[in-house]
Rosetta silent file (secondary structure, phi, psi, omega in degrees, C-alpha in Angstrom):
SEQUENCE: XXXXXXXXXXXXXXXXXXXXXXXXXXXXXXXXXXXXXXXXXXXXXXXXXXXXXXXXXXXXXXXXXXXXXXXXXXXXXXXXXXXXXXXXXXXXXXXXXXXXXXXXXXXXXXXXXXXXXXXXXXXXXXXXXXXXXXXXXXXXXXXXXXXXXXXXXXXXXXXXXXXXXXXXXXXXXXXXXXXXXXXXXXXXXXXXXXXXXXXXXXXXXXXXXXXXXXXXXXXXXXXXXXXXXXXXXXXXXXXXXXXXXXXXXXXXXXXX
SCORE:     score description
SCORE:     0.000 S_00000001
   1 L     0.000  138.821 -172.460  -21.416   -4.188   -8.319 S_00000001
   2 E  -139.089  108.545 -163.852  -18.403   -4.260  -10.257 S_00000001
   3 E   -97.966   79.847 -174.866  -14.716   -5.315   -9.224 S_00000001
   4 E   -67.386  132.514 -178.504  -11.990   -4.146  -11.331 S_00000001
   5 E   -99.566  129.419 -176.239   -8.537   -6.354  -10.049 S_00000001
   6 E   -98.637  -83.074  169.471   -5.787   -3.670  -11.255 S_00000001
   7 E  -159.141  130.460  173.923   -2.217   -4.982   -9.798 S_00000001
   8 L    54.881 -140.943  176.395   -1.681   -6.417   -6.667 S_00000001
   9 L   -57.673  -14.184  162.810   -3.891   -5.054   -3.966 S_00000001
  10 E   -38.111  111.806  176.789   -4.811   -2.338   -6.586 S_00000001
  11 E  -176.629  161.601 -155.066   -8.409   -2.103   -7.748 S_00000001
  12 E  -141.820  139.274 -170.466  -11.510    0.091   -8.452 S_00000001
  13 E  -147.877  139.025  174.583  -14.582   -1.313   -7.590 S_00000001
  14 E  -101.572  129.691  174.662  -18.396    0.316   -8.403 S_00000001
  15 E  -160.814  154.227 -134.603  -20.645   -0.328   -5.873 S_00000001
  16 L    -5.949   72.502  151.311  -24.005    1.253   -4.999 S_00000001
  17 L   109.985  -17.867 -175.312  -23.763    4.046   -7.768 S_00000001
  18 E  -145.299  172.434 -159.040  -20.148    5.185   -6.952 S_00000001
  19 L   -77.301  175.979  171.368  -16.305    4.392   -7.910 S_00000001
  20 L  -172.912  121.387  140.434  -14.058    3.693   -5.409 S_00000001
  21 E   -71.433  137.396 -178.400  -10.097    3.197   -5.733 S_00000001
  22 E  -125.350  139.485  159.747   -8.451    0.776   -3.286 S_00000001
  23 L    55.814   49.880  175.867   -4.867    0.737   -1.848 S_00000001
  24 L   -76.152  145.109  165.854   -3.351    2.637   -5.205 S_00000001
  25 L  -118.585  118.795  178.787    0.029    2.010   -6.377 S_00000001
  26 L  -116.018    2.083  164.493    0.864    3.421   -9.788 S_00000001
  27 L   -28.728 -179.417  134.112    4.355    2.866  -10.202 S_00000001
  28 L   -55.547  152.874  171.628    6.347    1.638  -13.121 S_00000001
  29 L   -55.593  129.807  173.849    7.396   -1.817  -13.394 S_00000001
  30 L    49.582   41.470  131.940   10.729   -2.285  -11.000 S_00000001
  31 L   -34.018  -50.286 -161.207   10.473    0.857   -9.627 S_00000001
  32 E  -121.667  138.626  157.967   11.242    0.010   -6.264 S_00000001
  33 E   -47.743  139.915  169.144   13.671   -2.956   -4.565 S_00000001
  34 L   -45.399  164.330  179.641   12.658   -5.698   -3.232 S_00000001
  35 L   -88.575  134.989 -165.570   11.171   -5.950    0.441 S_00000001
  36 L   -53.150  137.787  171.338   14.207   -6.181    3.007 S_00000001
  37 L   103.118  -35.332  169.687   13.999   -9.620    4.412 S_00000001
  38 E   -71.490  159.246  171.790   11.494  -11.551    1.944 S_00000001
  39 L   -77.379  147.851  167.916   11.999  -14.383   -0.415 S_00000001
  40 L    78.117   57.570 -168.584   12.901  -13.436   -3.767 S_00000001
  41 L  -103.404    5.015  177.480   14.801  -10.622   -2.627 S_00000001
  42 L   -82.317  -24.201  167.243   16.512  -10.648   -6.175 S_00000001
  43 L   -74.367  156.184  178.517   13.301   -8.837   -7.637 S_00000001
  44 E  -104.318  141.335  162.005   12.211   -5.799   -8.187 S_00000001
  45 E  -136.231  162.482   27.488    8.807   -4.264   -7.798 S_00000001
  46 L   -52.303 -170.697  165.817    6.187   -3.744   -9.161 S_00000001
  47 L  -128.436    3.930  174.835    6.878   -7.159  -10.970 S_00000001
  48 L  -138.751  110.012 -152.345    4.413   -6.026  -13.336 S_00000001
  49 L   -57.700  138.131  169.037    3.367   -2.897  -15.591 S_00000001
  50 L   -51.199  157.835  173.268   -0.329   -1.375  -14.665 S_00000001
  51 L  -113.593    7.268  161.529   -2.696   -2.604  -17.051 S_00000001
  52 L  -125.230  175.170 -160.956   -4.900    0.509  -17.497 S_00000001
  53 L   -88.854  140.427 -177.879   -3.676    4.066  -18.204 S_00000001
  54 H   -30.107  -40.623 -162.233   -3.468    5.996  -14.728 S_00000001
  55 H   -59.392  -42.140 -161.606   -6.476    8.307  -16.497 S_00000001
  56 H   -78.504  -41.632 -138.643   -8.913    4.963  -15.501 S_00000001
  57 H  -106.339  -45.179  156.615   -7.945    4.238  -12.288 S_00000001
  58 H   -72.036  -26.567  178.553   -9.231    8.348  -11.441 S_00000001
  59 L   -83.544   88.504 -146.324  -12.066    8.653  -12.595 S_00000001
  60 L  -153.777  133.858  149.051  -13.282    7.537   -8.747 S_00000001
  61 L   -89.396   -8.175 -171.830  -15.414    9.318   -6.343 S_00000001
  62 E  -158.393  164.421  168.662  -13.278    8.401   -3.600 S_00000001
  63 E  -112.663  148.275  123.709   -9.906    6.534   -2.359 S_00000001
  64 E   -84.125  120.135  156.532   -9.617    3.907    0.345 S_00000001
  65 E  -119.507   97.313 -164.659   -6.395    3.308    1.650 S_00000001
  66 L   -45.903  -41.400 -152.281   -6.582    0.102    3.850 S_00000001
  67 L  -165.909   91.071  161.075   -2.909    0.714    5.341 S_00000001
  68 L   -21.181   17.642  179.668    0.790    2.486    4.006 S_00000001
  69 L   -88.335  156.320 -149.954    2.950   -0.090    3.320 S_00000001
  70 L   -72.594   18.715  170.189    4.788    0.848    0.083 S_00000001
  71 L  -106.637    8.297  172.335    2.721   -2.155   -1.555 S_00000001
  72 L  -174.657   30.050  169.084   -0.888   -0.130   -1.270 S_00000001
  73 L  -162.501  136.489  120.718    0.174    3.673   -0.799 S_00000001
  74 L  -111.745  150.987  169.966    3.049    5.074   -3.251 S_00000001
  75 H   -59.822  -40.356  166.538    4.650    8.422   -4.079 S_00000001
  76 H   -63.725  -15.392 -160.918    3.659    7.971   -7.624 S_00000001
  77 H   -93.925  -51.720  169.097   -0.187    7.133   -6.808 S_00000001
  78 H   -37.163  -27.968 -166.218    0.444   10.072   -4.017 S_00000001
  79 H   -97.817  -25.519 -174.164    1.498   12.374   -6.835 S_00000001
  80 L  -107.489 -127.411 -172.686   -1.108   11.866   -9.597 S_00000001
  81 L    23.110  131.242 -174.010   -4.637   11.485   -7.400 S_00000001
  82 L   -78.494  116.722 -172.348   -6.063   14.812   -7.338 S_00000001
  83 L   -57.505    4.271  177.925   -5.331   16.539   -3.469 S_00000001
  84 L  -126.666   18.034  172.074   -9.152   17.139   -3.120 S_00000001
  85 L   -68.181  136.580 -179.382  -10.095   13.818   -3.974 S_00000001
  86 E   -92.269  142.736 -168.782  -12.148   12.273   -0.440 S_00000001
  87 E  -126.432  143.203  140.653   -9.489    9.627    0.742 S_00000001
  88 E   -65.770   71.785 -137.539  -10.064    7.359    3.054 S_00000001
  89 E  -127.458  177.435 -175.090   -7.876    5.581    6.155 S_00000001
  90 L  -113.432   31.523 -174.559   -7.968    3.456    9.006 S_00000001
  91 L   178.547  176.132 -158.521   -6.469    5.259   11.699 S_00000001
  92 L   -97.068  -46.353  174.425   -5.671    8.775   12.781 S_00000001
  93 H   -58.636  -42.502 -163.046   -2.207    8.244   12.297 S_00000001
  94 H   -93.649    4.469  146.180   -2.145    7.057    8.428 S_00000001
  95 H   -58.310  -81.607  177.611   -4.552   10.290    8.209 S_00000001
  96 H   -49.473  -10.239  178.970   -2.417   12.824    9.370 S_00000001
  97 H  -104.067  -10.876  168.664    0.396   11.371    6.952 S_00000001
  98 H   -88.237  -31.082  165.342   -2.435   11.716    3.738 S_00000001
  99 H   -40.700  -64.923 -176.100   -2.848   15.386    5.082 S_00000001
 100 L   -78.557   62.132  144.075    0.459   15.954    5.205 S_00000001
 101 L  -136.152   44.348  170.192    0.945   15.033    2.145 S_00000001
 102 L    86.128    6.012 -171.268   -1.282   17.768    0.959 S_00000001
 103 L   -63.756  170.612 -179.772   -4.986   15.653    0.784 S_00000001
 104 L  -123.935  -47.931 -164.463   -7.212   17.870    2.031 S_00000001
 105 E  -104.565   97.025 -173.532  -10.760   15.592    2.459 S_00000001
 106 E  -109.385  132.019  156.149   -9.426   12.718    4.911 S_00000001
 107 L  -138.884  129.339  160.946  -11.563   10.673    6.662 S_00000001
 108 L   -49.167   89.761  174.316  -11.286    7.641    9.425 S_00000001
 109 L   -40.032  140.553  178.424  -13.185    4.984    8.555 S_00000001
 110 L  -111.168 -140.413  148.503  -15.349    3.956   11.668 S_00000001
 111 L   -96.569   14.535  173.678  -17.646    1.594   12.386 S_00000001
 112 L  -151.595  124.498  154.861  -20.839    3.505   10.688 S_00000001
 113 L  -143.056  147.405 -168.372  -19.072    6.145    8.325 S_00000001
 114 E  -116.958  138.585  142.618  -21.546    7.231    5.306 S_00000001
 115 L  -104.326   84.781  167.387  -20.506    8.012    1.710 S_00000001
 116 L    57.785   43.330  175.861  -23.203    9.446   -0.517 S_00000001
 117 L    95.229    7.196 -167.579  -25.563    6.582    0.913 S_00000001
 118 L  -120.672  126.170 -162.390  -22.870    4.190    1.223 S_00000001
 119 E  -132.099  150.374 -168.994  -21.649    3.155    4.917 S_00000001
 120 E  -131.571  149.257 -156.115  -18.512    1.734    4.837 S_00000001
 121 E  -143.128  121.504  177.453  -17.724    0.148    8.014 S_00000001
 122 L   -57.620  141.512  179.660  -13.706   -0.854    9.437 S_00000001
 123 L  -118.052  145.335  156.816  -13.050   -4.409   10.223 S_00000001
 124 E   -88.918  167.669  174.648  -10.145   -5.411   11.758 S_00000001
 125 L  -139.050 -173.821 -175.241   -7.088   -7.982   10.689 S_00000001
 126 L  -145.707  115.767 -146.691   -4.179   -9.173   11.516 S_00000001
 127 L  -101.258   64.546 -165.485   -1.033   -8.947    8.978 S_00000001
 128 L   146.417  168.452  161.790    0.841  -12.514   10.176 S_00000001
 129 L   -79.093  172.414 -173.091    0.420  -14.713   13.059 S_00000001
 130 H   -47.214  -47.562  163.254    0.449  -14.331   16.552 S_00000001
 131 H   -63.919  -26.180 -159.773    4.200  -15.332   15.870 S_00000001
 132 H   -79.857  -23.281 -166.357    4.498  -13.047   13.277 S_00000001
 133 H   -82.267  -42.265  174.646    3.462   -9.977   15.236 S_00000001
 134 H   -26.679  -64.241 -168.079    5.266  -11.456   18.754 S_00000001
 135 H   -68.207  -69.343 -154.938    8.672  -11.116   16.066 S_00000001
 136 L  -122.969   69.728  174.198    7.749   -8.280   13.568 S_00000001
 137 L   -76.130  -57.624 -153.986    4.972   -6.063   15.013 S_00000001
 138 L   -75.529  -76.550 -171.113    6.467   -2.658   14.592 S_00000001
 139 L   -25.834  -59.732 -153.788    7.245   -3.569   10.914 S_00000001
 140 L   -73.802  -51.522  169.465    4.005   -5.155    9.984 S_00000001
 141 L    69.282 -169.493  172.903    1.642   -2.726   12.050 S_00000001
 142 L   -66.894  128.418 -165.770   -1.442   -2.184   11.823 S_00000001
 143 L  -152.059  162.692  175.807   -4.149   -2.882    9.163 S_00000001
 144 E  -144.817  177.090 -175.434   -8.143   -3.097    8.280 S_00000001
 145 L  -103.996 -170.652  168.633  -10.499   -4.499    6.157 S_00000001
 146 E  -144.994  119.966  156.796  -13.504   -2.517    4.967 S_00000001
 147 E  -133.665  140.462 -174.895  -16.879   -3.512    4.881 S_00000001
 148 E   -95.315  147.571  172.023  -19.737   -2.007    2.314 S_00000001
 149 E  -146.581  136.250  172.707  -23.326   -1.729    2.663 S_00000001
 150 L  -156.265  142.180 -147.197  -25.894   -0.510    0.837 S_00000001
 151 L   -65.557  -32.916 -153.995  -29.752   -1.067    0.442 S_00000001
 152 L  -108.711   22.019 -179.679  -29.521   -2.115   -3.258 S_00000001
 153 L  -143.254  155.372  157.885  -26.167   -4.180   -3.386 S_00000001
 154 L   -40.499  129.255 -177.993  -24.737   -7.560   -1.897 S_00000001
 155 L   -70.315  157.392 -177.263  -22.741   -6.250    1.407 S_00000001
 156 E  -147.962  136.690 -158.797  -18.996   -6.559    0.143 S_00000001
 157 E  -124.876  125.190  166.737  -16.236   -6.932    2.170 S_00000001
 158 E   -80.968   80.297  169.609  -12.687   -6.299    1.846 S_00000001
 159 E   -30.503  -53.354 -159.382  -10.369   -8.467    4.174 S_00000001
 160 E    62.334 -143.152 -147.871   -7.014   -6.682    3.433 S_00000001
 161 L  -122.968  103.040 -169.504   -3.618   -7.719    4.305 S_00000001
 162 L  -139.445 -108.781 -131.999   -4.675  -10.105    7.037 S_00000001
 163 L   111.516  136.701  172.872   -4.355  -14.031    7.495 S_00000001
 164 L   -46.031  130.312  173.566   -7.218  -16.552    8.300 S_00000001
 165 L   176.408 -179.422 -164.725   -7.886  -15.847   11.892 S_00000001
 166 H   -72.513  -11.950  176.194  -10.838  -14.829   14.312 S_00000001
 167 H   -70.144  -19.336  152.924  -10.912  -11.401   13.110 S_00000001
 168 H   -91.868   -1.240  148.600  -12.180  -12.538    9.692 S_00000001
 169 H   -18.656  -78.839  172.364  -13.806  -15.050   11.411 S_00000001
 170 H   -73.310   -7.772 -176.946  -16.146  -12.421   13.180 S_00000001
 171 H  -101.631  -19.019 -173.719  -16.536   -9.935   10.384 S_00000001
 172 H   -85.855  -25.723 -158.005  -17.912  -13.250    7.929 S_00000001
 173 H   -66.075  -40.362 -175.557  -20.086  -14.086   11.386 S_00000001
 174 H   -84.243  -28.455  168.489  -21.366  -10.357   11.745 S_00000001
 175 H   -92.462  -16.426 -143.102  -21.588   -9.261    8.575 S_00000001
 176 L   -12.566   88.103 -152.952  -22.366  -11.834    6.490 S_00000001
 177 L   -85.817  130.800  179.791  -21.094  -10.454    2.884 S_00000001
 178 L   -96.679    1.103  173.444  -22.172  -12.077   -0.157 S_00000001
 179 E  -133.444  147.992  178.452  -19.023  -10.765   -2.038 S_00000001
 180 E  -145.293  118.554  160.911  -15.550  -11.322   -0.349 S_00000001
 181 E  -124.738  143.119 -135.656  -11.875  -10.054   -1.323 S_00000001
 182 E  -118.396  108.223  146.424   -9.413  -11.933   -0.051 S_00000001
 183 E  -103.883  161.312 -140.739   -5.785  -11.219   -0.586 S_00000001
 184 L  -129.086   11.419 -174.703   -4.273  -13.871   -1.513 S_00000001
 185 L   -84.521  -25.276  170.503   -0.652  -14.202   -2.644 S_00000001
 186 L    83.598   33.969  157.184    0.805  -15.450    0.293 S_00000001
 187 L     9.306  112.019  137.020    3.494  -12.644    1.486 S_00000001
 188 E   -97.894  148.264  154.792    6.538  -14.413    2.884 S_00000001
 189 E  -121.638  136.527 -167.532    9.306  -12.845    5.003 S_00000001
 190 L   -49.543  151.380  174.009   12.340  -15.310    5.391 S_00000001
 191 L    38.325   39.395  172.839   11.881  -16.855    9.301 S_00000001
 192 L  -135.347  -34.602 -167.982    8.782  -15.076    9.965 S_00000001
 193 E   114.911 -170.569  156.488    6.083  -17.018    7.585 S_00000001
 194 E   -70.166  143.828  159.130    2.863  -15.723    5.645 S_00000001
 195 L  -150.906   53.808  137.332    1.534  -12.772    6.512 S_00000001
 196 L  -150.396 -175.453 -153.455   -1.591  -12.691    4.102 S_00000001
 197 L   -79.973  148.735  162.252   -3.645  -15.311    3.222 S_00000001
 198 L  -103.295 -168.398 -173.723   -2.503  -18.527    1.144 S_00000001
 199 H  -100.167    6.038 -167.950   -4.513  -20.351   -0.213 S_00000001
 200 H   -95.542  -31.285  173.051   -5.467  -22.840    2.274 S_00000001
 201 H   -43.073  -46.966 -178.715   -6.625  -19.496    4.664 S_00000001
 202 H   -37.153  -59.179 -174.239   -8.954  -19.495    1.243 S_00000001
 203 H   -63.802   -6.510 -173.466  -10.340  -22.556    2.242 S_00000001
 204 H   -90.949  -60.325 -173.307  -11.116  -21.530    5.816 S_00000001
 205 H   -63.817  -18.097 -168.275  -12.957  -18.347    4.696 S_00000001
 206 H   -64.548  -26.135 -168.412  -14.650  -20.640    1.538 S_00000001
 207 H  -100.915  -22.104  175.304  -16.129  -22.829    4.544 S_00000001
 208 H   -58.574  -55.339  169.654  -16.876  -20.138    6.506 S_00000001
 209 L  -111.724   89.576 -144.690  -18.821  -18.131    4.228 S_00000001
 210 L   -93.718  -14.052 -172.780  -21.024  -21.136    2.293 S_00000001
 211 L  -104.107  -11.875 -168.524  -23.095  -18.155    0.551 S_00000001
 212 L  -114.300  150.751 -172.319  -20.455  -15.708   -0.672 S_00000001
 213 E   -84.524  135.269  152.596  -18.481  -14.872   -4.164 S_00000001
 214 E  -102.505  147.155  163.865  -14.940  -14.887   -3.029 S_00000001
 215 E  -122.678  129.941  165.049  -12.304  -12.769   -5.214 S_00000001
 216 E   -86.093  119.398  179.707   -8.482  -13.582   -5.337 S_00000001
 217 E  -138.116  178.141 -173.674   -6.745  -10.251   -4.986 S_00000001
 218 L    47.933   69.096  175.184   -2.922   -9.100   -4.317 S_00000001
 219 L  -127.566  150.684  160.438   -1.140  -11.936   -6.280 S_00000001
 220 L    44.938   56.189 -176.165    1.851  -11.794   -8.960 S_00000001
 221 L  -149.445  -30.783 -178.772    2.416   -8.089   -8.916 S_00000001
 222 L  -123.577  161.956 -148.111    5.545   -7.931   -5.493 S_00000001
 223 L   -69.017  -73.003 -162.750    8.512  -10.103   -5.005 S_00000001
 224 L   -67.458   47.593  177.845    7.511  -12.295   -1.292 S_00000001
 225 L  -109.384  118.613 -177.917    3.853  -13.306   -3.140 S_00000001
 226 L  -106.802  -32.004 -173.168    4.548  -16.949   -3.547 S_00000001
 227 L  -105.003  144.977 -161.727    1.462  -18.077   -4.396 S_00000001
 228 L  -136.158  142.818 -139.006    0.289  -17.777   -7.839 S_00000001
 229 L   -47.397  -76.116  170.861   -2.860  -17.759   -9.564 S_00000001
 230 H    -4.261  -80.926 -156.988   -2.292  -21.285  -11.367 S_00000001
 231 H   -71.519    3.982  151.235   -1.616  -22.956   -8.349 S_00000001
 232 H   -96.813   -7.661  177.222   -4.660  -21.511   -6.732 S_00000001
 233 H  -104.782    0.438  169.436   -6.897  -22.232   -9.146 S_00000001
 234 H   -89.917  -14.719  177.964   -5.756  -25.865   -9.450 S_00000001
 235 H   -68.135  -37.345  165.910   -6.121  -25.891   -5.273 S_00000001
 236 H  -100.759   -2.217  173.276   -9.534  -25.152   -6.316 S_00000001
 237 H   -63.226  -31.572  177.337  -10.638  -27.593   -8.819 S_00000001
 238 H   -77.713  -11.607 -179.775   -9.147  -30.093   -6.398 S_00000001
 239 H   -78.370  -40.424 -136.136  -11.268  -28.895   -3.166 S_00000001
 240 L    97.953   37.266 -168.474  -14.610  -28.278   -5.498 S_00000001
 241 L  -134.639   18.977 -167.256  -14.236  -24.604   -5.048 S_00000001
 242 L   -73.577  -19.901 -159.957  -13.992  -23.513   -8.811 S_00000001
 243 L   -92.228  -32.659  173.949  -17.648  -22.377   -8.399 S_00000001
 244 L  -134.599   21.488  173.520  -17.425  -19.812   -6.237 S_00000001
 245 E   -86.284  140.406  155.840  -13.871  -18.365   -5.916 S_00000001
 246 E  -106.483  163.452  167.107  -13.091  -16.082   -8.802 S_00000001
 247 L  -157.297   73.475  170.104   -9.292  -15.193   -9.633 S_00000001
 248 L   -65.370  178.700 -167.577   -8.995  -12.643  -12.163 S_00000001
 249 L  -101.412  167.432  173.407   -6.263  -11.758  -14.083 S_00000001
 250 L   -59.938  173.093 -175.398   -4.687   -7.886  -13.641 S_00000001
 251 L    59.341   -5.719 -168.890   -7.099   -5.418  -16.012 S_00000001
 252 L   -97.570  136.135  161.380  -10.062   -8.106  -15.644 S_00000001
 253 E  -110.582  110.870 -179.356  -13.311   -6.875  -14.379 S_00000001
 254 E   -65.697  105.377 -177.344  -15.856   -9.066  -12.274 S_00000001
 255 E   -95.034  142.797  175.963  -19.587   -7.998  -12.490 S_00000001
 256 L  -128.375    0.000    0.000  -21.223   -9.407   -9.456 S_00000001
């Protein structure tokens, strides 16, 4: 198994025998304005250039796209990814909008869905708190995790753009995944909170899952990410958690 961390949620990961892109964004650096509402609303994003050439990042058997906010689906990533590429979604709705936008091999992730020997299986999340949704539901919507299985690999689990809470709770209880990626930047919107994980949600799943590689993903790449890798990796030398948290840098690849 192999986990490339790209930019932000952006990342290609080999696992039993085939490629997989997740949540691509291929913009340019400052392409886009910040998100209405967030701290740091003076930035632009990306806040950072990809750090392989688009050419790397295809050569994939497949796409997963956890969810369609403009931070893990773009019109440039929309525009280059080949329309007969098998794509992947969580919902019927964020299907029919990769259709229309000419894919042709869409599929729902379920709870059993098979890929060349590979079952990939939806988890749910939650993208904020209970307050967060209560305020800013419609915005925030809906989102999933993914979790892989395969006879010859560690199950590996994707969280997505969730917050510590029981739904990864029950996906660490039921699956128990010996690789875990967690983002991790710590999304703010002004009077609403986080609505991904910080780093003390780290520590919840780190206690959770006493057996599993955690990876720090979605950090330092869009404007409301507050927390940044330095200050998570001194949060873990001070818990004791340096051993099994990774935090790569963008372009670094994890063999696990």
């Amino acid at each position: 198994m192999k986990f490339m961390q790209v930019r932000n949620d952006t990342a290609r990961i080999e696992y039993g025998g085939k490629r997989f892109l997740i949540d691509p964004v291929f913009a340019d650096k400052g392409a886009y304005p910040a998100f209405a509402g967030t701290v740091n609303g003076h930035l632009r994003n990306p806040l950072v250039d990809l750090p392989v050439p688009v050419e790397t990042l295809l050569d994939v058997d497949a796409v997963i796209v956890t969810h369609t906010h403009l931070d893990h689906w773009d019109d440039a990533a929309k525009n280059q990814i080949p329309k007969q590429m098998p794509v992947f979604a969580q919902n019927e709705k964020d299907a029919a909008g990769l259709r229309g936008a000419g894919f042709t091999d869409v599929t729902v992730i379920t709870e059993q869905t098979d890929f060349a020997g590979i079952t990939l299986i939806k988890t749910s999340g939650q993208h904020g708190s209970d307050a967060a949704m209560a305020k800013l539901g419609d915005r925030l919507g809906e989102v999933c995790g993914v979790l892989f299985r395969h006879p010859d690999e560690n199950p590996l689990y994707l969280a997505g753009d969730t917050v510590w809470n029981r739904h990864v709770a029950d996906a660490l209880r039921e699956y128990k995944p010996g690789v875990i990626v967690l983002n991790c930047g710590d999304a703010q919107i002004i009077g609403i909170g986080s609505i991904i994980m910080g780093k003390e949600d780290v520590y919840e799943v780190w206690k959770a899952a006493p057996d599993a590689t955690i990876i720090a993903s979605h950090m330092e790449a869009m404007n409301h990410a507050v927390l940044s890798r330095k200050e998570l990796r001194d949060f873990l030398k001070e818990n004791g958690m340096m051993q099994r948290v990774l935090v790569p840098e963008d372009g670094e690849t994890c063999e696990l």
